[in-house]
N, C-alpha and C positions, 0 to 999 in steps of 0.2 A: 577798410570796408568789411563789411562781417559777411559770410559767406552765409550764402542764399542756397538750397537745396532745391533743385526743381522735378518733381515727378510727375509730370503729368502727360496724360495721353492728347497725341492729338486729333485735332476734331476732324474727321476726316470727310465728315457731313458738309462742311462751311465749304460754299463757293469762294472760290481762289478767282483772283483778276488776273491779269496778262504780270508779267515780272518787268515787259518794259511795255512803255508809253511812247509814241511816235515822238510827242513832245519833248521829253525828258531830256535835261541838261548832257551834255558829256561828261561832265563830273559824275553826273547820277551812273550814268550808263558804263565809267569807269568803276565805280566802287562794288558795281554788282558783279563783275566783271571778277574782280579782287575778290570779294568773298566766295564765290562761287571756287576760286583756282585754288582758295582757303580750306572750303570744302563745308564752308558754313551754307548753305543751302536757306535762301533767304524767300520768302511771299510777298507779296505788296496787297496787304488787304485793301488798300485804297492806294489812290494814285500819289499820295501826299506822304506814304507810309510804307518803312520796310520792317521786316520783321522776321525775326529768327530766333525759335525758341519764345523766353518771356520777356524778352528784350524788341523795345520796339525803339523805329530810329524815325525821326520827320527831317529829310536832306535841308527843305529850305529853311527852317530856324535851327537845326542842328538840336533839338532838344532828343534828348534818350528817357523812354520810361521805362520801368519795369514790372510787369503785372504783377497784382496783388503785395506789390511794394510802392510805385509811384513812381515822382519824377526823380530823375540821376542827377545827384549835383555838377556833375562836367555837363558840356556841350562840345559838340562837335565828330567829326567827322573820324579825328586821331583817337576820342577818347570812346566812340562807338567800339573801335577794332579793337580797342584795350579791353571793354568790357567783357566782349565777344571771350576772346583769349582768357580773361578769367571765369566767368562764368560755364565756359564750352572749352574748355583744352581740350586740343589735339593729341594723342600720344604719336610720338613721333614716330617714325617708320625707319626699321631696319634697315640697315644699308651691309649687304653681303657681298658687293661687288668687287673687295679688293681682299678682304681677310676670306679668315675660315668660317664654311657655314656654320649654323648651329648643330649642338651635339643627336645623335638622332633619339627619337626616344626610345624608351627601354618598352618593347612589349613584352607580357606575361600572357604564357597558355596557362592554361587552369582549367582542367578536365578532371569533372567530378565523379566521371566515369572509373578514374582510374584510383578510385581513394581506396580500395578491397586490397589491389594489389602494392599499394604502399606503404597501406599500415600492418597489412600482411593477414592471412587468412582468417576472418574472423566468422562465429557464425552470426546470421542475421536473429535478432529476438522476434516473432511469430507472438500474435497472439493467441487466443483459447482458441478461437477459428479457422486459424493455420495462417492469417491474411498480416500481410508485413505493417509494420506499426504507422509507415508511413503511407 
């Protein structure tokens, strides 16, 4: 599959519906469940429709599109999270619990204050009107 670049803003104008439906299968209501613990952060612009990012999912026939691409040659539910995972990787998260923390960083003072007495007595250049050049 060729990689897909997605930049786009989102519309933060567009009414959002509820994320679950009283009706909604358990399976529905497991998957959201799962992305959510994933951290993919999903909308249901309709009741028949999930969507995260430019990947949209419909549970009951399992078809996957992808905006301003089309329909996804898989179907299904396994190849949804697969998409997810390639399109939206997670970077994984540190785990500091049993080794050594990370190294701490290096910070620099740098006071420009004190460039006179570093570089050592110099005089300042004055223009014609006695006023410093800076």
């Amino acid at each position: 599959m060729a990689k897909i670049l997605m930049f786009r803003r989102p519309n933060l104008e567009a009414q959002r519906g509820p994320l679950l439906y009283p009706d909604d299968t358990p399976a529905l209501r497991k998957l959201i469940k799962e992305l959510i613990e994933l951290k993919y952060f999903v909308s249901r612009p309709s009741k028949h429709h999930i969507k995260h990012g430019a990947i949209n999912f419909y549970p009951s026939t399992g078809t996957i599109t992808i905006d301003a691409v089309g329909r996804h040659p898989e179907n299904g539910r396994q190849a949804f999270l697969a998409l997810l995972k390639t399109m939206y990787p997670k970077q994984p998260v540190a785990d500091w619990s049993g080794g050594e923390p990370p190294p701490r960083p290096v910070v620099l003072k740098i006071d420009l204050d004190d460039q006179e007495e570093a570089t050592g007595d110099q005089e300042h250049k004055q223009d014609d009107d006695g006023d410093l050049p800076w």
